[in-house]
C-alpha positions as MATLAB code, in Angstrom:
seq = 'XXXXXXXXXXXXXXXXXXXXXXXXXXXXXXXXXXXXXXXXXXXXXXXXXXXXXXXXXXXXXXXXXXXXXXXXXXXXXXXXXXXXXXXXXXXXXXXXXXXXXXXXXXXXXXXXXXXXXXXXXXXXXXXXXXXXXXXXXXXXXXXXXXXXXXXXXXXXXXXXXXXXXXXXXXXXXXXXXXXXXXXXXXXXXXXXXXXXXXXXXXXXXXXXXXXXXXXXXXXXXXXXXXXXXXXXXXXXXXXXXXXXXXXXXXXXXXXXXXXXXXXXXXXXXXXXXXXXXXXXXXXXXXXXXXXXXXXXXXXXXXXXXXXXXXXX';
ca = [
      25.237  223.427  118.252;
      25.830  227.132  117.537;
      26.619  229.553  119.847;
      25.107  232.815  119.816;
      26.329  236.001  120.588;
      24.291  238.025  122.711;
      26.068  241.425  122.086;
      24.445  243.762  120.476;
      25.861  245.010  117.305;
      25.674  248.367  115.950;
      26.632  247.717  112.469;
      23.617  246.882  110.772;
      21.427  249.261  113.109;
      20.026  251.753  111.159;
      19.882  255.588  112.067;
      16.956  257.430  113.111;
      15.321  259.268  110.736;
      15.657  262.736  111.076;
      19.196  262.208  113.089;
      22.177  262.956  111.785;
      25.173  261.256  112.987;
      28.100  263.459  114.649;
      31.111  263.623  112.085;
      34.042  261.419  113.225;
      37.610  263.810  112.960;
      40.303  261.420  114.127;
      43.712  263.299  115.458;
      45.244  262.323  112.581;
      45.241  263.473  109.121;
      41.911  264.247  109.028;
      42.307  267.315  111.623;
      45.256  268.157  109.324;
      43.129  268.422  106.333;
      40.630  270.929  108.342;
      43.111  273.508  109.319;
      44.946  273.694  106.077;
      41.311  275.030  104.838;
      41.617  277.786  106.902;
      45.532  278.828  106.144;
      44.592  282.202  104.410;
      42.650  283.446  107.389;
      44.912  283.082  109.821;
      47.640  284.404  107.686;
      45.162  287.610  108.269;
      45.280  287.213  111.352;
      48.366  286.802  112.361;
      48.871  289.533  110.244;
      46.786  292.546  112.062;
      47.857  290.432  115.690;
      51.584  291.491  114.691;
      50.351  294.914  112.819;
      48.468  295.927  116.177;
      51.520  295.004  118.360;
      53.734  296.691  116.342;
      51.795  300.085  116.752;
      51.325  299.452  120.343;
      52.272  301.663  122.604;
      53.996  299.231  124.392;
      56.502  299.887  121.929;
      57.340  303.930  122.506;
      60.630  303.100  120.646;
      58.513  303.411  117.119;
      56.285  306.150  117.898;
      58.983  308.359  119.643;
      61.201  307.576  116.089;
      57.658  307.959  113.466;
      57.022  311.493  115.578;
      60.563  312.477  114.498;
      60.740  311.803  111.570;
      57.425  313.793  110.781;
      58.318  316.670  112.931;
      61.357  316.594  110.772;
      59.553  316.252  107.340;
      56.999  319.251  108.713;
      60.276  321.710  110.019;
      61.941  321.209  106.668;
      58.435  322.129  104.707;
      58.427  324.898  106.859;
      61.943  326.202  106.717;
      62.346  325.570  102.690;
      59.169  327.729  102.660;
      57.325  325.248  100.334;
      53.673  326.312  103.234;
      54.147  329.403  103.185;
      54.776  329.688   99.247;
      51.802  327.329   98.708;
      49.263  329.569  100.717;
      50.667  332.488   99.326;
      49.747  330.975   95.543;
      46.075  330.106   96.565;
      45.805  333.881   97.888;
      46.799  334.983   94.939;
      44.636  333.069   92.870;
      41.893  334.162   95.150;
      42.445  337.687   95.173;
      42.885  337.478   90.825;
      39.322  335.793   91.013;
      37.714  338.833   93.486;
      39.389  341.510   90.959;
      37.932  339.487   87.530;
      34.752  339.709   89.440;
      34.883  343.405   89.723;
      36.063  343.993   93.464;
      39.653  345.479   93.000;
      40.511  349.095   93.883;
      39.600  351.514   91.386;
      40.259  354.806   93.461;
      41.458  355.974   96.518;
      39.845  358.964   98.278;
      41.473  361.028  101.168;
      40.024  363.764  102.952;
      41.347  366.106  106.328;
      45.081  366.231  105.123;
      46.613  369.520  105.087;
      50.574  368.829  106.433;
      50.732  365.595  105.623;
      52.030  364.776  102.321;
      49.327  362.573   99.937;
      52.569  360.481   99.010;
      53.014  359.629  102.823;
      49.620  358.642  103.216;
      49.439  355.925   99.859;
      53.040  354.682  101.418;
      51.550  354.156  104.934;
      47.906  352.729  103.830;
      49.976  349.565  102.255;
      47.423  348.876   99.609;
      47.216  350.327   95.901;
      44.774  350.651   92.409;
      44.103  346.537   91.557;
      44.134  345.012   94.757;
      41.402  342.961   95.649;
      39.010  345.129   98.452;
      38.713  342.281  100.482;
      42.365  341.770  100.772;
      42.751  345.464  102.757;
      43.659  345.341  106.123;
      41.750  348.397  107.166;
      43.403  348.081  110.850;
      46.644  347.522  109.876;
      46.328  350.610  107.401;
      45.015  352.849  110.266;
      47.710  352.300  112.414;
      50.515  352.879  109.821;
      48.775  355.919  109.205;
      48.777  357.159  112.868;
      52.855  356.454  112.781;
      52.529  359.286  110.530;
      54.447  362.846  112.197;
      51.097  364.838  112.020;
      48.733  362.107  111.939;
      46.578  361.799  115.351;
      43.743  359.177  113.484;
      42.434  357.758  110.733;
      38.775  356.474  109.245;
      39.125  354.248  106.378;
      36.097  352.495  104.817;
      35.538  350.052  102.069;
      32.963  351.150   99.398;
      31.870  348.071   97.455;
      32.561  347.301   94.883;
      35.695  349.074   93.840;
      36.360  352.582   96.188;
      38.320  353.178   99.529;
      37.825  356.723  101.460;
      40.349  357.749  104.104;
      39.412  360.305  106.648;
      42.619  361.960  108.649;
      42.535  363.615  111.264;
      45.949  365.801  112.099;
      47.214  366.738  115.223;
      47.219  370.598  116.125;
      49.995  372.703  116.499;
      49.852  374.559  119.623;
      53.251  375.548  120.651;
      56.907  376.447  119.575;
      59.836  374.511  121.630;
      63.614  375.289  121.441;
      65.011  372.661  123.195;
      68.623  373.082  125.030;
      70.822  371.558  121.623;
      69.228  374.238  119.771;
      66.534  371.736  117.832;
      63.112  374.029  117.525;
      59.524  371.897  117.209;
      56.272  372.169  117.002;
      54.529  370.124  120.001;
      51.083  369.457  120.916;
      49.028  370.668  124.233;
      50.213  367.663  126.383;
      53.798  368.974  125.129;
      55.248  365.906  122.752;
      56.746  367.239  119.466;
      55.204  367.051  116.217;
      57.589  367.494  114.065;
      60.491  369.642  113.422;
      60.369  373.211  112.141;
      61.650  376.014  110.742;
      59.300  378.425  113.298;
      58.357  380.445  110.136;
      54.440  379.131  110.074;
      54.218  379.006  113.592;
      55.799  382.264  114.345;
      52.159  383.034  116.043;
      52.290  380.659  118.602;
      53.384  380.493  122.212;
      57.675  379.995  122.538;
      58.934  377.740  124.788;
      62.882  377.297  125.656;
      64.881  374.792  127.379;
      63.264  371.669  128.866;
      60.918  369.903  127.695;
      57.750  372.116  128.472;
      55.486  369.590  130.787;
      52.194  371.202  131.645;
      52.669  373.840  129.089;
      48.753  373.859  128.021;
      47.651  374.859  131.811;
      50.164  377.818  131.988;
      48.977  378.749  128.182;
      45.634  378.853  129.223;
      45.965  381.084  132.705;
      47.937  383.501  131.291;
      45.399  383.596  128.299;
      43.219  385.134  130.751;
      45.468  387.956  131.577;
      45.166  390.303  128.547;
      48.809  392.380  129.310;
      50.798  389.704  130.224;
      49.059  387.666  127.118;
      50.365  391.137  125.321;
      53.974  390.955  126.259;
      54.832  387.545  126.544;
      57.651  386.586  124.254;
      58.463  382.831  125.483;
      58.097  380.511  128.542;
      60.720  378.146  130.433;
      60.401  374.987  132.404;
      63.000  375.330  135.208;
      64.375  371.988  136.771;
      61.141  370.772  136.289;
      59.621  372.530  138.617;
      58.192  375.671  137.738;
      58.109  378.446  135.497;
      60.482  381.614  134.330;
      58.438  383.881  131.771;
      60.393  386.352  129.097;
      58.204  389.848  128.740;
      58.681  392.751  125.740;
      62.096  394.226  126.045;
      64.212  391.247  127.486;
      62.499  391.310  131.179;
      62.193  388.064  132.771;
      59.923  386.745  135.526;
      60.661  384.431  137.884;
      57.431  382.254  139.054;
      57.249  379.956  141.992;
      56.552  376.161  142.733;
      53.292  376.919  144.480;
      50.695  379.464  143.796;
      52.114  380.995  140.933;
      48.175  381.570  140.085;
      48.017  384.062  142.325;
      51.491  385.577  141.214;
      49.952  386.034  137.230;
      47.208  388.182  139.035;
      49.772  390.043  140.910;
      52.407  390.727  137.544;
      49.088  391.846  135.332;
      48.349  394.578  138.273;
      52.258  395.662  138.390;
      51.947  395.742  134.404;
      48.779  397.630  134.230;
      48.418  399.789  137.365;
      52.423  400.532  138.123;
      54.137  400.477  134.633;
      56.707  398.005  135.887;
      57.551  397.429  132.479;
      58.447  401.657  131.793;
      60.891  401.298  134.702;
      64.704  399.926  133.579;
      63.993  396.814  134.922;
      66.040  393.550  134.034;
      64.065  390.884  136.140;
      60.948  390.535  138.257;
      61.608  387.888  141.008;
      57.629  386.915  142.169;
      59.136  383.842  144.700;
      59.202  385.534  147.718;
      56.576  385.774  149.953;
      55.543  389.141  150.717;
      57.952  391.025  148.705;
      58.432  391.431  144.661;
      62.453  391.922  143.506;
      63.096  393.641  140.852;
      66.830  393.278  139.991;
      67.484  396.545  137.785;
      69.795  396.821  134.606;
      73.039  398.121  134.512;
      73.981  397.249  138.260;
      71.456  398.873  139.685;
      70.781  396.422  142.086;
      67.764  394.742  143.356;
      65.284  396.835  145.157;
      62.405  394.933  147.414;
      59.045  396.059  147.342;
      56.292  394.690  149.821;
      53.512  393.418  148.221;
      49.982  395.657  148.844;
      51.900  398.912  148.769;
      52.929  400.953  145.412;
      56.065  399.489  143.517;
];
């Protein structure tokens, strides 16, 4: 008799439509075969894995050397001049292209000048006929103009398409200064010197001698007020800083003081106009005393003292 075998065998079983049976992959060759498929992508891989380490920052030892060596490529650029070189070529070509087009500098018009020389002024302004007129620094130009000796300020305008006007404006002369080393200037009211001179076309205006004349406008303008002193004055001096000696018709000096010497202009017009002072063979009026006017006479005369309020 045969046996039977009760076991169930899988063999013959067919699948289930619609089923699809799970793919066997053994460890053996067959998982070899799969991953030799995919060899060129995780050459790429690997690749950027090792390409992003590398550029980590977790590895300062290649940035800190890349940085140098660019700062290095960038300083010798710089140093050989091959920038600045380069810009200046493109500004060129720029400034060609604005001319062609009709913008470059056909004249040049300055008004106001009467000291300064027209060659000083096209030096200082920096640009010339042909250059473009949007290449004009008009600031720049203004203040090389106002370095200028007579030159207080400047109006410069652009006048498109081709024209530049300059307006100066000079400083005015107002006073005469022989300094102690014998150098003679003209200066303006707040007393800083022009320029140098010869004194010949400002013979007309006030003379000052020895230090620099500070607050020389405020004693210009009080004894303006007083016609006979205004009459006789010959030339003013700054003493020590402090105040004022004044040198009258016929060599007569007057001695101001520190304080109030106001009052003391009121007092020398009424000496000048109501006593004569000036007739009298007087060498120097000494106003600095309270009370009492000196007058130190020529020829050793002596000094006589006079109270002030009764006749000299």
């Amino acid at each position: 008799m045969r046996s039977v075998n009760t076991r169930k065998s899988t063999r013959g079983k067919a699948s289930k439509p619609g089923r699809r049976s799970a793919p066997s992959v053994s460890r053996g060759t067959g998982e070899r075969r799969v991953r030799r498929g995919d060899d060129s992508d995780n050459v790429i891989v690997s690749f950027l894995r090792r390409l992003r380490d590398a550029l980590s920052f977790r590895r300062p030892m290649i940035w800190m050397t890349a940085s140098f060596l660019a700062l290095t490529v960038i300083a010798g650029l710089l140093a050989g001049g091959y920038v600045q070189r380069s810009f200046a070529a493109v500004g060129r070509s720029i400034d060609s292209a604005e001319v062609a087009a009709g913008f470059g500098i056909d004249t040049i018009q300055v008004t106001g000048e009467h000291r300064t020389a027209a060659a000083d002024i096209r030096n200082a302004l920096g640009f010339k006929p042909g250059q473009s007129l949007f290449a004009i620094d008009v600031e720049q130009a203004r203040e090389n103009l106002r370095q200028l000796p007579w030159v207080q300020d400047a109006v410069i305008h652009k006048h498109f398409p081709s024209t530049v006007s300059v307006s100066v404006v000079e400083k005015i002369p107002f006073a005469l200064w022989l300094s102690d080393d014998q150098k003679l200037s003209v200066i303006d009211r707040s007393g800083a010197v022009i320029a140098a001179t010869d004194g010949a076309e400002f013979r007309n205006l006030p003379h000052f001698v020895g230090n620099p004349p500070e607050g020389a406008a405020e004693l210009v303008d009080a004894i303006a007020t007083h016609r006979a002193i205004a009459a006789r004055i010959r030339g003013m001096q700054r003493i020590s800083e402090r105040r004022w000696n004044l040198l009258l018709d016929g060599g007569v000096m007057v001695d101001l003081p520190e304080e109030g010497w106001r009052k003391e202009l009121d007092d020398l017009e009424h000496l000048i106009v109501d006593k004569g002072v000036l007739e009298r063979d007087i060498k120097e009026i000494d106003l600095r005393e309270p009370g009492n006017y000196n007058f130190i006479l020529r020829n050793g005369g002596g000094t006589e003292r006079v109270a002030k309020g009764t006749s000299a």
